[in-house]
C-alpha positions as CSV (number, residue, x, y, z in Angstrom):
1,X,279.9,75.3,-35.3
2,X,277.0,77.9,-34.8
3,X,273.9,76.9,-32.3
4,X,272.1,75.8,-35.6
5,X,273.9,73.6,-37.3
6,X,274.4,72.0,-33.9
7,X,270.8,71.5,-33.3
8,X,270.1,69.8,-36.8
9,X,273.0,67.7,-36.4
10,X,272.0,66.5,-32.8
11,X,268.7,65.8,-34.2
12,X,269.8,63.8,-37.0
13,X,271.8,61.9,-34.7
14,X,269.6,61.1,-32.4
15,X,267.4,59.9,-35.3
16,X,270.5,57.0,-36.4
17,X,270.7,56.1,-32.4
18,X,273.3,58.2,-31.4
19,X,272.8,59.8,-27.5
20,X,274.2,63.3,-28.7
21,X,273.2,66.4,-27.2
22,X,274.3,70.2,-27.7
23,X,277.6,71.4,-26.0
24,X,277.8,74.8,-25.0
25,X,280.3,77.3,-25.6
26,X,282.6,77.5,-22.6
27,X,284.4,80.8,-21.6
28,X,286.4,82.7,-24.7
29,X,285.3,80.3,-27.2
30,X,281.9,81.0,-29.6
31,X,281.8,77.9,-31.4
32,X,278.7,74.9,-30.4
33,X,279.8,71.6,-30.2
34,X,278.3,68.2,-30.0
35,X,279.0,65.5,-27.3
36,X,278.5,62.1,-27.7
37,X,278.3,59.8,-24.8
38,X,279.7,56.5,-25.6
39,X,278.7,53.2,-23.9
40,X,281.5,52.5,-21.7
41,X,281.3,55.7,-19.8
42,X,283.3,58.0,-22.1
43,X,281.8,60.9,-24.0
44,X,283.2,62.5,-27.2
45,X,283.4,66.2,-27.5
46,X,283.2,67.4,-31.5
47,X,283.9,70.8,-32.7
48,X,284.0,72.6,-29.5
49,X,287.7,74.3,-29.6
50,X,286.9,77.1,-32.4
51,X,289.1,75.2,-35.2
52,X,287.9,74.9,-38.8
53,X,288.1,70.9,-39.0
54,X,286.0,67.8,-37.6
55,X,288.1,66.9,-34.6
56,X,287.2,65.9,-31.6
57,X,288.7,64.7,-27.4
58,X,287.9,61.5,-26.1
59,X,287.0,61.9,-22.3
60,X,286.4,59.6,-19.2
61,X,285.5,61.6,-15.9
62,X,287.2,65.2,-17.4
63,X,290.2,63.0,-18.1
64,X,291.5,63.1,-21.6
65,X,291.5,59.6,-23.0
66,X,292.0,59.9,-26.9
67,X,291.0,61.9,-29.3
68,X,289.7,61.3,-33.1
69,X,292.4,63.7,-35.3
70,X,290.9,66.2,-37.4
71,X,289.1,64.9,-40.4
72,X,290.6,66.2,-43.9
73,X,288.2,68.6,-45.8
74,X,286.1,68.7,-42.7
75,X,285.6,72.3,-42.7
76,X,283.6,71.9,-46.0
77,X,281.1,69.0,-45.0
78,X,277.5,69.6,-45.2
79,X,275.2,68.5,-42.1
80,X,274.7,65.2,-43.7
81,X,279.0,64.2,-43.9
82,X,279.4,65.3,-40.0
83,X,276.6,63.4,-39.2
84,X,278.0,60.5,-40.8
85,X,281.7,61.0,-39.6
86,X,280.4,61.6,-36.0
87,X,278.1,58.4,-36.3
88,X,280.5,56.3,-37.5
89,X,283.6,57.3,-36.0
90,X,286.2,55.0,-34.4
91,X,286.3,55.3,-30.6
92,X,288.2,52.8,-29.4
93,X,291.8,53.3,-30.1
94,X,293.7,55.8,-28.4
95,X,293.6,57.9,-31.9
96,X,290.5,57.6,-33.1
97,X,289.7,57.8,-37.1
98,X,286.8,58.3,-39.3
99,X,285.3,55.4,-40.6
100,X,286.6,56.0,-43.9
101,X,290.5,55.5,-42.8
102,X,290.0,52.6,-41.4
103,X,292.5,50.5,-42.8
104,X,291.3,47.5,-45.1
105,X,291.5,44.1,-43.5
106,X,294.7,42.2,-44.1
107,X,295.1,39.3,-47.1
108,X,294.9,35.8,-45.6
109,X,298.0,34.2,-45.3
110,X,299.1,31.8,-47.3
111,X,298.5,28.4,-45.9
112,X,302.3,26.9,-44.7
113,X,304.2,24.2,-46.9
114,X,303.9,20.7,-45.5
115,X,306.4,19.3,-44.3
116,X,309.1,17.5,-46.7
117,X,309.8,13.6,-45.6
118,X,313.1,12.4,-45.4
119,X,312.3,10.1,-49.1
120,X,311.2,13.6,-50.4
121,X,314.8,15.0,-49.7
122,X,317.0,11.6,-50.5
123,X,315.0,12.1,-54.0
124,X,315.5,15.6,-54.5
125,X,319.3,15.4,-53.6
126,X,321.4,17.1,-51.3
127,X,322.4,20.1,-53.6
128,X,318.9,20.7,-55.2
């Protein structure tokens, strides 16, 4: 992600609530990222490694703790979709996913049969 884009997404997030600041290139890589500190001490670290996709590494203390898997289609989202995937992103599984795979809460299940009383099963007969 160029410096830019960076800034306006940073600033965007901020706006929704989200403590995101500007990551700096580290040696041999060109691309901005965005870190988001979390609220139980761990930070997320977007788009830092120079790959094409949304990604990004779950850390606690330099320690790698998770990670949220690269988003499909990422490389063509506007400022608007990473600022939505970033702000709404799953943090605390050990694989992270964008809000958008979360998977749909399960069915109820059906309530159990009651029971059937002996008179029930004398009436019913023994073969039926």
């Amino acid at each position: 992600m160029e410096e830019e884009r960076a800034r306006r997404v940073v600033e965007t997030l901020r706006a929704r609530n989200v403590f995101a600041h500007v990551k700096l290139p580290q040696a041999g890589i060109t691309q901005y990222g965005i870190r988001v500190v979390l609220p139980d001490g761990r930070e997320a670290i977007w788009d830092n490694d120079g790959t094409a996709g949304l990604e990004a590494q779950i850390m606690r203390d330099g320690v790698l703790v998770g990670f949220v898997a690269s988003i499909p289609d990422s490389e063509n989202f506007g400022d608007g979709q990473i600022v939505e995937a970033i702000a709404t992103a799953d943090y605390d599984r050990p694989v992270g996913r964008p809000a958008s795979a979360r998977p749909s809460p399960a069915p109820p299940a059906a309530a159990p049969r009651p029971p059937v009383s002996l008179a029930q099963r004398l009436r019913g007969g023994f073969w039926g």
